[in-house]
C-alpha positions in Angstrom: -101.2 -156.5 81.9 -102.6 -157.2 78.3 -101.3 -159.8 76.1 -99.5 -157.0 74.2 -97.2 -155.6 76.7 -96.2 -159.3 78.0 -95.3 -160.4 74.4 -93.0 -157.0 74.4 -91.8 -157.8 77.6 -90.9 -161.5 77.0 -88.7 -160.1 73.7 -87.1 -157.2 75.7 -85.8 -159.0 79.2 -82.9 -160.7 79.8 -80.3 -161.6 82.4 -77.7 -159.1 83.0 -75.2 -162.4 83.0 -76.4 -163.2 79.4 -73.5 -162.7 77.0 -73.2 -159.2 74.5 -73.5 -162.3 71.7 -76.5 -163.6 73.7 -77.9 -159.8 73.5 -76.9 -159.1 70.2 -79.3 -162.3 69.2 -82.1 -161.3 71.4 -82.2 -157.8 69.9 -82.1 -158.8 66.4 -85.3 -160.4 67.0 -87.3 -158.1 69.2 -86.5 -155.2 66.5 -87.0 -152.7 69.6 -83.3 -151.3 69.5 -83.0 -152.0 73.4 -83.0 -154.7 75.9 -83.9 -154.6 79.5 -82.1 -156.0 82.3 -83.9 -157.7 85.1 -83.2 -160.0 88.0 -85.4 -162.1 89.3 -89.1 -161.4 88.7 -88.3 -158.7 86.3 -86.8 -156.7 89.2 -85.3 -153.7 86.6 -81.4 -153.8 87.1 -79.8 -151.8 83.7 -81.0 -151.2 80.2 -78.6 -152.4 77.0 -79.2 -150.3 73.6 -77.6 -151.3 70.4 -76.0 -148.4 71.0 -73.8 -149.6 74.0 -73.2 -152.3 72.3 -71.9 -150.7 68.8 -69.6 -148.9 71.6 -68.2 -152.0 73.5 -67.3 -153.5 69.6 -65.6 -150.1 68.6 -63.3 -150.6 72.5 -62.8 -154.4 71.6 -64.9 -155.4 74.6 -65.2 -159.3 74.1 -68.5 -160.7 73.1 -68.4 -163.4 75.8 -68.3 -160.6 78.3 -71.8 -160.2 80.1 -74.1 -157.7 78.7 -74.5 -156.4 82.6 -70.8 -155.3 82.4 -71.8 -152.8 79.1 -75.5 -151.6 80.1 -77.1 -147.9 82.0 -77.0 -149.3 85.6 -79.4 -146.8 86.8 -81.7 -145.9 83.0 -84.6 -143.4 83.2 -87.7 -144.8 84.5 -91.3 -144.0 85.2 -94.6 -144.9 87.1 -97.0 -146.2 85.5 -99.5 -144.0 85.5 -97.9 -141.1 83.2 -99.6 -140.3 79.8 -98.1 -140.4 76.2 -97.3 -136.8 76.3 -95.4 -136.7 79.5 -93.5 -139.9 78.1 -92.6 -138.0 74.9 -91.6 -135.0 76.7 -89.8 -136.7 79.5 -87.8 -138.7 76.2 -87.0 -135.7 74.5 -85.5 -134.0 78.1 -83.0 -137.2 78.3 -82.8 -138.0 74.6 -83.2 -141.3 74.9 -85.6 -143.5 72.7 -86.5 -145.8 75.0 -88.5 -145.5 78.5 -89.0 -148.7 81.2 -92.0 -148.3 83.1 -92.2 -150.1 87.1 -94.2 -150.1 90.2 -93.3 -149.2 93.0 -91.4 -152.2 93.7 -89.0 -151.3 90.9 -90.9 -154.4 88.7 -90.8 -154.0 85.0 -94.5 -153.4 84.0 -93.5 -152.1 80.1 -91.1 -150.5 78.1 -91.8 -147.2 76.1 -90.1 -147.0 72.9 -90.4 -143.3 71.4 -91.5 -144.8 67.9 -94.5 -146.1 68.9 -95.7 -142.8 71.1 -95.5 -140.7 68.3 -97.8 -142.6 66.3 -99.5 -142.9 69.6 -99.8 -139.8 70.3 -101.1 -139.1 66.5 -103.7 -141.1 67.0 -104.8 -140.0 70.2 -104.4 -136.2 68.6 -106.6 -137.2 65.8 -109.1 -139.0 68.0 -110.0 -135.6 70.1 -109.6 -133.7 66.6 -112.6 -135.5 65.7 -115.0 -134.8 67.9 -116.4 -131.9 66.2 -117.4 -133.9 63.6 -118.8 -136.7 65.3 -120.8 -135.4 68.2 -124.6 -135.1 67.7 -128.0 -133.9 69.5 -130.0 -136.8 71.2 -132.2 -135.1 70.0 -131.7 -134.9 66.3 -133.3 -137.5 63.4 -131.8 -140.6 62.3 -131.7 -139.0 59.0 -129.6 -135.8 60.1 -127.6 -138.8 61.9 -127.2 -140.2 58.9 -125.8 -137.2 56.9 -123.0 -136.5 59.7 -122.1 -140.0 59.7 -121.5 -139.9 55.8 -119.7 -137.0 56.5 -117.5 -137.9 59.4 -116.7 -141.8 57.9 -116.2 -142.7 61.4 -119.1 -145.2 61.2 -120.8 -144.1 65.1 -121.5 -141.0 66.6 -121.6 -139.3 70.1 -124.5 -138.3 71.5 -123.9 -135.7 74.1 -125.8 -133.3 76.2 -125.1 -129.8 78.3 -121.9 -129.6 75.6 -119.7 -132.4 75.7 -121.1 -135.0 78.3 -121.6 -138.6 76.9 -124.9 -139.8 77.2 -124.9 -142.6 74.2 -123.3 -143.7 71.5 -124.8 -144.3 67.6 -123.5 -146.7 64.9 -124.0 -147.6 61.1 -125.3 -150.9 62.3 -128.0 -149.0 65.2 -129.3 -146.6 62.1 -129.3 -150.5 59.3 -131.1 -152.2 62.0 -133.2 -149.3 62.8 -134.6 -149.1 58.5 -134.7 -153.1 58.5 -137.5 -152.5 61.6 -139.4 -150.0 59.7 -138.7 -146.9 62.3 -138.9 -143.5 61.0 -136.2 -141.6 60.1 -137.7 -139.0 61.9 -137.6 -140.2 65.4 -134.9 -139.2 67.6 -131.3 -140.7 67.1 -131.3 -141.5 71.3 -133.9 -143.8 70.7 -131.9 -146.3 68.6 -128.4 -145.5 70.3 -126.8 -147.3 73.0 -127.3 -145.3 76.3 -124.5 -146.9 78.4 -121.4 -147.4 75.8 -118.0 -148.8 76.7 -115.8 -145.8 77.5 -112.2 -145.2 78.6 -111.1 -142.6 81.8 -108.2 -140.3 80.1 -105.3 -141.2 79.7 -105.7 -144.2 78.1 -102.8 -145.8 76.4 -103.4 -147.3 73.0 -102.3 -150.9 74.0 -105.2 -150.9 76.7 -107.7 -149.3 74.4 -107.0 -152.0 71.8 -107.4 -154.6 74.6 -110.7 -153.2 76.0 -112.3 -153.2 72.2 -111.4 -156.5 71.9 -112.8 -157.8 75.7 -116.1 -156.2 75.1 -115.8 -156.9 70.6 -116.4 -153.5 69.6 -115.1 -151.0 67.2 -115.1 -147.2 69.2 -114.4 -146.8 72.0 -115.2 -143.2 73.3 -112.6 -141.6 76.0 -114.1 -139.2 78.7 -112.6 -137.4 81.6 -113.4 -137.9 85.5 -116.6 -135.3 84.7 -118.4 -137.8 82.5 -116.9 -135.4 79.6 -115.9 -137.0 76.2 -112.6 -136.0 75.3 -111.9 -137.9 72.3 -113.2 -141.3 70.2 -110.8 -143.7 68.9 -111.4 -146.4 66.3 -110.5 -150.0 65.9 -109.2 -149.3 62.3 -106.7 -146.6 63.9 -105.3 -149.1 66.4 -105.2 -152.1 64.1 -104.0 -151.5 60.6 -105.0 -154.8 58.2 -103.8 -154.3 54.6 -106.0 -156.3 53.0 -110.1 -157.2 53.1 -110.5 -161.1 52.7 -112.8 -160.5 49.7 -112.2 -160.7 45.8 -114.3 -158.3 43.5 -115.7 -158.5 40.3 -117.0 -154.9 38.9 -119.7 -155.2 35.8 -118.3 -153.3 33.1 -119.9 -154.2 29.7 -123.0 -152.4 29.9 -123.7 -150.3 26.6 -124.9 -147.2 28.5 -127.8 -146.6 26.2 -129.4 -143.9 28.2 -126.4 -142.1 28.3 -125.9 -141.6 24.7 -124.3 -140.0 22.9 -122.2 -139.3 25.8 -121.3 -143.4 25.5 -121.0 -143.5 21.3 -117.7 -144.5 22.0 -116.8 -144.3 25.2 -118.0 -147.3 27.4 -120.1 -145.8 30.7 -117.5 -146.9 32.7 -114.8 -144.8 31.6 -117.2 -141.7 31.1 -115.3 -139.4 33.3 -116.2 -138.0 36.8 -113.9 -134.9 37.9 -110.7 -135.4 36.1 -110.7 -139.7 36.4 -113.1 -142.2 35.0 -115.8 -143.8 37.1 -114.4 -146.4 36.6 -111.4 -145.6 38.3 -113.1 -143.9 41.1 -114.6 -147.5 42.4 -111.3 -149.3 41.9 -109.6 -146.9 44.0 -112.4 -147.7 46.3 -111.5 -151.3 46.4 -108.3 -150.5 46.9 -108.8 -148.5 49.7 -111.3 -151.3 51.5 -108.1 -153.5 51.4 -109.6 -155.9 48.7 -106.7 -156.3 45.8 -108.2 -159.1 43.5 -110.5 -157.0 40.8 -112.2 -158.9 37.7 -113.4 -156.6 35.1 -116.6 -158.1 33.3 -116.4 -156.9 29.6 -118.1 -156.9 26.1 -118.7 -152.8 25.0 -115.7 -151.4 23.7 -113.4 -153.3 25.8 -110.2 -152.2 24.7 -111.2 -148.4 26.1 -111.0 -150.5 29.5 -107.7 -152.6 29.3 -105.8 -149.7 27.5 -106.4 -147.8 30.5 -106.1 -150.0 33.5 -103.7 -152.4 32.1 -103.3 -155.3 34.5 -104.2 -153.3 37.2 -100.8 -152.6 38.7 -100.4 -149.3 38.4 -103.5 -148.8 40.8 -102.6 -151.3 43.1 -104.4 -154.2 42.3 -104.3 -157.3 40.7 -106.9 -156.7 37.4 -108.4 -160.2 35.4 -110.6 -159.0 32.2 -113.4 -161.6 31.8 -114.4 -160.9 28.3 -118.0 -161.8 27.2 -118.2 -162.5 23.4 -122.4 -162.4 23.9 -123.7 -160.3 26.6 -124.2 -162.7 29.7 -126.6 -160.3 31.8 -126.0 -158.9 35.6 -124.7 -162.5 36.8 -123.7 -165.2 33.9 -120.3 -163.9 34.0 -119.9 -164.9 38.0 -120.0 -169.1 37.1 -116.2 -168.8 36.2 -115.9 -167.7 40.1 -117.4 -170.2 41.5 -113.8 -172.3 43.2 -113.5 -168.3 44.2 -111.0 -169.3 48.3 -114.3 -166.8 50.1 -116.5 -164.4 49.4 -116.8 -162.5 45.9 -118.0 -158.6 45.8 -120.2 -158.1 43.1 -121.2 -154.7 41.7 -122.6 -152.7 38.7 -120.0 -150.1 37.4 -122.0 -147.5 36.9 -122.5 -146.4 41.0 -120.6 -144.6 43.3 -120.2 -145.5 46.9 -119.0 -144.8 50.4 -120.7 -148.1 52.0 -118.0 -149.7 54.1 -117.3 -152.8 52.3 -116.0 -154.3 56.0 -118.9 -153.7 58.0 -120.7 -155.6 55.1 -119.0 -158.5 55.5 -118.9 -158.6 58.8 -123.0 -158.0 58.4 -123.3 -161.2 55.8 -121.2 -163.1 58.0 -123.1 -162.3 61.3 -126.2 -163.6 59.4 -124.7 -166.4 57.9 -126.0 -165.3 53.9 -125.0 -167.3 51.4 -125.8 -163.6 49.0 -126.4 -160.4 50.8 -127.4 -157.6 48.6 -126.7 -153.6 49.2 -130.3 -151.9 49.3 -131.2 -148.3 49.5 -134.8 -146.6 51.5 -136.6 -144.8 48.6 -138.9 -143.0 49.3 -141.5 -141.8 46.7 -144.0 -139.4 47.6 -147.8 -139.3 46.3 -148.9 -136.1 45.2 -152.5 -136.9 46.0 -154.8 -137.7 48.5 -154.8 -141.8 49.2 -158.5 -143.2 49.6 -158.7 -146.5 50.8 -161.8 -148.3 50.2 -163.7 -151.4 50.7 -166.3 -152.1 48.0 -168.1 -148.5 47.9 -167.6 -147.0 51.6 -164.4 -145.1 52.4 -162.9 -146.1 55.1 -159.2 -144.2 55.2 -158.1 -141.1 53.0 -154.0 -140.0 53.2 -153.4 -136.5 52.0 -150.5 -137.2 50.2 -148.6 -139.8 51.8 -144.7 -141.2 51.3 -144.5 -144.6 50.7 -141.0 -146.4 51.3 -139.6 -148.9 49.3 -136.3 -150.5 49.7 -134.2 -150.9 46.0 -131.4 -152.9 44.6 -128.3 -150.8 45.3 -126.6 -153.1 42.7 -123.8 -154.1 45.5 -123.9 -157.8 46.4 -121.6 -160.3 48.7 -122.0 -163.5 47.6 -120.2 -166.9 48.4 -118.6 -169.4 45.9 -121.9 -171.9 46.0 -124.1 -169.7 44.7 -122.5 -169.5 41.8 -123.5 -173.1 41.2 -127.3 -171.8 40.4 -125.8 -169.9 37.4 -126.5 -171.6 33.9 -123.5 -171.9 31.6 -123.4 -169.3 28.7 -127.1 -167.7 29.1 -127.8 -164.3 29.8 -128.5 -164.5 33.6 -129.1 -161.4 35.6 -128.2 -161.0 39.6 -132.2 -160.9 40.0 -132.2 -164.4 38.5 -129.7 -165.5 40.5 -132.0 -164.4 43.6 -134.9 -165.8 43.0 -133.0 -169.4 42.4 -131.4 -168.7 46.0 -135.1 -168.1 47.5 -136.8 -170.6 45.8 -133.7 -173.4 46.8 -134.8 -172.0 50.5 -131.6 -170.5 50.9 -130.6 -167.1 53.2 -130.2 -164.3 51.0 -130.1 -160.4 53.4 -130.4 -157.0 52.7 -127.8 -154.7 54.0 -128.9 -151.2 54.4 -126.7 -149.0 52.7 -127.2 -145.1 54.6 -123.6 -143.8 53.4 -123.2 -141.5 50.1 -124.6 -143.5 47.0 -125.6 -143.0 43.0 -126.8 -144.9 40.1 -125.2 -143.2 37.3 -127.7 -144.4 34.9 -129.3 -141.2 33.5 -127.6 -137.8 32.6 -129.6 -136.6 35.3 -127.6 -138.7 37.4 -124.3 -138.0 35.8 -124.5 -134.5 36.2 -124.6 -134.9 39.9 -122.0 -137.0 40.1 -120.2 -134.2 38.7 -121.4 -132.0 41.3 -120.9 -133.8 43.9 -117.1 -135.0 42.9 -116.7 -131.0 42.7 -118.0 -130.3 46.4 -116.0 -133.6 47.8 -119.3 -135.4 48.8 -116.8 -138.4 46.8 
């Protein structure tokens, strides 16, 4: 029994010679709209709804009375094996809301409540509806892994052979680790995915699946049948909802946009728009999204384009602070004013679009213990001539054409309070700067991979695709 169910259970059980008032107390606090009645051992004797009692008041039963004297004697039960379908169905035959679940010994092992199987059950709906997005070849390149997993935002793949049988499983952090080590993007997905994943025999019910990710600290957990078939994949972020990321963000926003003119004569880059809303407003909606409700807007070019807009945020949902800069303070001069920030601060340039997941960032700077972890991005520029290596006059290599890979700044950077203490006061000071004073004090600065959907839009080359791709839904 997870630590779940015996919470619910230690809320729901009482004595059936407890008092209605006794109940009445007990239910207020569980919240479940029921109570169950058990003997010794949780030997199931009666279920009490708020329903019975709402009747016993209306007949002037006396609240002193015990709650056994009020309560279904003999309530609807099940075995435990039965799956969240047959519980919703068996419900809806006896139109009740509630379901105790025993051995065969007639001990309480759960209680059903109908609320929490339909979102169950939506989640386990939407967790087989997905597999069409998320299963993959073996066979197929990290870089066609790379596109479905952009597409799918599931952040791991299913690799499966002879049509749906499991055979691995792929994550965003198998494909980062994967670049970091230099592999091709053209090898084979299976060789960089875990063979022998964590799975779950159908029917599975979401309490267990939620325990299981936790035992084992991982965030999918695919769900096959007795064939070795995968049925569905459910996430972590399905099961466990958290409203907010533990992360305050500060967007550069005073760039002049130069290379965009005269698109930015007077309209700050920012707000140039992309679809029918302003970048801008496209990577606060992102924050939003990510949990993270602190934003600070870095100013200076035509600020008041900004604030009219946004306002103090609310209207977004999020809490905005404008941190106007008289004289232009570079990529990172602004960031000293953060530096009694409670944890770590999300820095980025607003001028790129995104999909990166801003969690498994964190978790990937905390892992690694960075005191700045910067967003890069593979480049990959190819020669259009033959390479000759020599030494003095012999040849001794020539490479017809050759790619050379590069990683760049993805202007995206988690950073924590103390490094803001490298940051001179009022001096332009660029996030580079700030860098090389982190390496040069000998302290851990990362690069985290960034394979999801992302653009610079620095050039009108740039915003033009932006447009594009805001049009096909790529954002």
């Amino acid at each position: 029994m997870n630590s779940q169910v015996e919470q619910l259970l230690e809320s729901v059980v009482i004595s059936p010679n407890a008092s209605i008032t006794e109940a009445i107390g007990r239910l207020d606090k569980a919240g479940t709209g029921g109570l169950v009645l058990c003997s010794t051992g949780r030997k199931l004797c009666g279920f009490l709804s708020d329903g019975d009692i709402r009747r016993a008041i209306l007949h002037g039963v006396s609240l002193e009375n015990a709650c056994g004297s009020i309560a279904t004697r003999k309530p609807v039960t099940v075995q435990s094996s039965i799956s969240v379908a047959e519980a919703l169905h068996l419900m809806n035959r006896h139109d009740i809301n509630h379901l105790p679940v025993i051995d065969e010994n007639g001990d309480l092992q759960n209680l059903l409540l109908r609320k929490d199987l339909i979102e169950e059950n939506e989640i386990l709906t939407a967790a087989g509806k997905r597999l069409e997005n998320v299963v993959i070849s073996p066979a197929a390149s990290i870089h066609d892994a790379i596109t479905r997993l952009d597409k799918a935002g599931t952040g791991a793949l299913l690799l499966c052979s002879d049509g749906l049988r499991l055979c691995g499983l792929l994550t965003d952090g198998d494909i980062r680790r994967a670049i970091l080590r230099g592999i091709p993007m053209e090898a084979a997905c299976e060789k960089i995915a875990s063979p022998n994943p964590v799975t779950a025999q159908r029917p599975i019910p979401v309490g267990d699946a939620l325990y299981l990710m936790n035992q084992y600290d991982i965030n999918h957990l695919p769900v096959v049948d007795g064939q070795g078939n995968v049925v569905a994949l459910l996430l972590r972020k399905d099961l466990v909802r958290e409203d907010h990321l533990s992360l305050s963000a500060v967007i550069m926003a005073g760039g002049f946009g130069k290379r965009l003119l005269p698109l930015t004569e007077r309209v700050p880059k920012p707000m140039l728009p992309v679809g029918d809303r302003p970048l801008l407003e496209l990577t606060i909606q992102k924050l939003h999204d990510s949990g993270i409700r602190d934003v600070n807007l870095t100013t200076h070019y035509l600020p008041e384009s900004i604030m009219n807009h946004f306002g103090n945020g609310e209207a977004f949902g999020v809490r905005l602070n404008y941190l106007q800069e008289d004289n232009p303070l570079g990529t990172a001069g602004g960031l000293r004013v953060m530096k009694n920030a409670n944890g770590p601060i999300l820095v980025l340039n607003g001028d790129i679009l995104t999909g990166v997941s801003l969690e498994e960032m964190l978790v990937f700077h905390r892992e690694h213990g960075a005191e700045l972890t910067m967003g890069v991005r593979k480049y990959e520029m190819k020669v259009p001539y033959g390479v000759v290596k020599c030494n003095d006059v012999r040849v001794e290599e020539i490479r017809e054409k050759p790619s050379l890979d590069f990683f760049i700044n993805a202007g995206l950077y988690l950073l924590e309070p103390s490094a803001c203490d490298c940051i001179p006061e009022e001096r332009r000071f660029d996030m580079t700067d700030l860098i090389r004073a982190l390496l040069d004090a000998g302290r851990t600065v990362v690069g985290f991979p960034i394979i999801e959907y992302w653009l610079d839009v620095g050039r009108y080359e740039d915003y033009k695709r932006a447009q594009k791709d805001v049009r096909n839904g790529r954002i």
